[in-house]
C-alpha positions as YAML, in Angstrom:
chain: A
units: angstrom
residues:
- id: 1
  name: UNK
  ca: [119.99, 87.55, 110.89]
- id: 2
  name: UNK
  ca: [118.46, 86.85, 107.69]
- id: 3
  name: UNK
  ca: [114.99, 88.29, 108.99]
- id: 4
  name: UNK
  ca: [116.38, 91.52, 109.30]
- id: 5
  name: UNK
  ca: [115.56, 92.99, 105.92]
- id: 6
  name: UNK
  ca: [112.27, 91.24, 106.66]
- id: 7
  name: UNK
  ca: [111.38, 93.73, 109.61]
- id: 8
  name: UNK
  ca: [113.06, 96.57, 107.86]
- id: 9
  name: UNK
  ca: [110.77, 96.19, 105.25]
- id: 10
  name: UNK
  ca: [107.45, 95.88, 107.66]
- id: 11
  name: UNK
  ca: [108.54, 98.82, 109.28]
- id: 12
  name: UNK
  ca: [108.13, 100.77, 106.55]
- id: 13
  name: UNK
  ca: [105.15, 99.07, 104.99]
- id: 14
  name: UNK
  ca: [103.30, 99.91, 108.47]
- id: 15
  name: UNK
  ca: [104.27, 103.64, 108.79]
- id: 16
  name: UNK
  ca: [103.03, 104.33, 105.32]
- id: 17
  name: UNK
  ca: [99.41, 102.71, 106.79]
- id: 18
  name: UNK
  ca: [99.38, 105.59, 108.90]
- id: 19
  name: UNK
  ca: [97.25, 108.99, 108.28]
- id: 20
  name: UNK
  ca: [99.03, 111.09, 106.16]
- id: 21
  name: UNK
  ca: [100.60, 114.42, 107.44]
- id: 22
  name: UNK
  ca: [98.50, 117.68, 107.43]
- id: 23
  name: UNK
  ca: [99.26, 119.57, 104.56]
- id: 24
  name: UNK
  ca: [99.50, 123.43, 105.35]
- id: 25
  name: UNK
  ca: [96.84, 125.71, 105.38]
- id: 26
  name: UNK
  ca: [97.24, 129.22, 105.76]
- id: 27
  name: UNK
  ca: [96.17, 130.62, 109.19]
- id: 28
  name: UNK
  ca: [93.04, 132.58, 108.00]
- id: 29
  name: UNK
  ca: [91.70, 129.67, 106.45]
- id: 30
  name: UNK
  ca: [91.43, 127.83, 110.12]
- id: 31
  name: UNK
  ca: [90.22, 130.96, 111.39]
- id: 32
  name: UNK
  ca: [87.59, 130.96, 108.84]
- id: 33
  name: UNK
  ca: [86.57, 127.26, 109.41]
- id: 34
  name: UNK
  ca: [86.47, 127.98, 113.38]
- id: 35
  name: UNK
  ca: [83.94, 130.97, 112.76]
- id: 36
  name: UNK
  ca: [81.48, 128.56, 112.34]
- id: 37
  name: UNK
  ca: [82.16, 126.03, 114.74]
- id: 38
  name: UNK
  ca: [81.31, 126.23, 118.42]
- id: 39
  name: UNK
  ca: [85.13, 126.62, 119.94]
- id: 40
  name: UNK
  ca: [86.41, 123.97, 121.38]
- id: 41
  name: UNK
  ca: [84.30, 121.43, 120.08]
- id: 42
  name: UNK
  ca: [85.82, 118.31, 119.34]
- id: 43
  name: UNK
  ca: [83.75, 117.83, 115.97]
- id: 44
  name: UNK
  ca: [85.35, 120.53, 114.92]
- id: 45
  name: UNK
  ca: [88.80, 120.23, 115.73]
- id: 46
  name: UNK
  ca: [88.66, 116.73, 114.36]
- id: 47
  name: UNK
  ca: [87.08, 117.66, 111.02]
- id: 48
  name: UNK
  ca: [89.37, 120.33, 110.85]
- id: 49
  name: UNK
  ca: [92.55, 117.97, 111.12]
- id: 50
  name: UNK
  ca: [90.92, 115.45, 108.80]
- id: 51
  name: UNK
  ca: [90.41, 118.29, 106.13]
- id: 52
  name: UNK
  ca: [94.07, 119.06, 106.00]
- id: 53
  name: UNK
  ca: [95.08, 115.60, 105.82]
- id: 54
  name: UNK
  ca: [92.86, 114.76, 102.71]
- id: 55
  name: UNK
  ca: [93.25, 117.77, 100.78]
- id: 56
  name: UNK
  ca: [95.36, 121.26, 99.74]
- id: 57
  name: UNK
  ca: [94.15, 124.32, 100.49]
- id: 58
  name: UNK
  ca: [94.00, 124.98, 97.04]
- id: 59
  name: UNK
  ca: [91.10, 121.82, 96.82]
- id: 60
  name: UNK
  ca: [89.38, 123.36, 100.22]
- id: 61
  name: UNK
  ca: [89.43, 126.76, 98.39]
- id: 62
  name: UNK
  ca: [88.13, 125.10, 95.15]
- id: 63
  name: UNK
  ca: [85.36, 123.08, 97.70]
- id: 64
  name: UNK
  ca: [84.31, 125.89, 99.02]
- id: 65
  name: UNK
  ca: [83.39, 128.03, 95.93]
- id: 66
  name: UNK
  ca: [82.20, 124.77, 94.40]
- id: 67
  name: UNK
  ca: [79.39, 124.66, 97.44]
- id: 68
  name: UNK
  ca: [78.68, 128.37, 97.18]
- id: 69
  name: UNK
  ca: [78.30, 128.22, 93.27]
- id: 70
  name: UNK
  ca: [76.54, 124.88, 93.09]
- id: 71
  name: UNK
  ca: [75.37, 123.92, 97.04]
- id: 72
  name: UNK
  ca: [77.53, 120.63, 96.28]
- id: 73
  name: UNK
  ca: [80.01, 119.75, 98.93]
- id: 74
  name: UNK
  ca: [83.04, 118.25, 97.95]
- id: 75
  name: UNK
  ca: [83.09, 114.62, 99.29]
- id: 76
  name: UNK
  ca: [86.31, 114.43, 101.57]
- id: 77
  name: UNK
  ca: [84.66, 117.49, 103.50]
- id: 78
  name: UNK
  ca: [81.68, 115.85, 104.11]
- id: 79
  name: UNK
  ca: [83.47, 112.50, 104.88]
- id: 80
  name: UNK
  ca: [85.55, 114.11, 107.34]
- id: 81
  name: UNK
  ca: [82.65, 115.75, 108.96]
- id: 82
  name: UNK
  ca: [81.07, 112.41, 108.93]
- id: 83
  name: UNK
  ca: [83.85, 110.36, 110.53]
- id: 84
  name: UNK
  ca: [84.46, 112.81, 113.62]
- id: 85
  name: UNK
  ca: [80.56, 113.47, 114.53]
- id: 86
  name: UNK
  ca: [80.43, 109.60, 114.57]
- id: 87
  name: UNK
  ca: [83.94, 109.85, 116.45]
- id: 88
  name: UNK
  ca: [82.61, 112.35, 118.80]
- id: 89
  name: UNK
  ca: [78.73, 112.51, 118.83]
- id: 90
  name: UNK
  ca: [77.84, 109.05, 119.25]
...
């Protein structure tokens, strides 16, 4: 019994490895993203979920008058672009 609080603890250590939970996005915001994506596409939908796991909408809103102002892309956008056309394209 005294590994118990042992696997208690690794429990817990190994859910907090896991992706973190989408943070909410308002729906216009996915409807904007969608309007220029192909629908259905599994890029899409991917980068899409990756984008609200990595940041608020407040960042996306930020990124996305940072790229219109300054044609720089915020990094977590274009990593999670990155990750699902290698997920998905390949």
């Amino acid at each position: 019994m005294r590994w118990v609080p042992f696997a208690l603890v690794g429990a817990v250590f190994l859910a907090a490895c896991g992706e973190p939970a989408a943070n909410p996005f308002p729906d216009s915001a996915h409807t904007r993203f969608e309007q220029s994506c192909p629908p259905g596409s599994q890029v899409c939908v991917c980068t899409w979920d990756k984008i609200t796991r990595a940041m608020t909408h407040e960042e996306y809103e930020a990124a996305l008058t940072r790229f219109r102002e300054t044609g720089r892309m915020d990094p977590r956008v274009t990593r999670a672009r990155t990750q699902c056309l290698d997920l998905h394209e390949s």
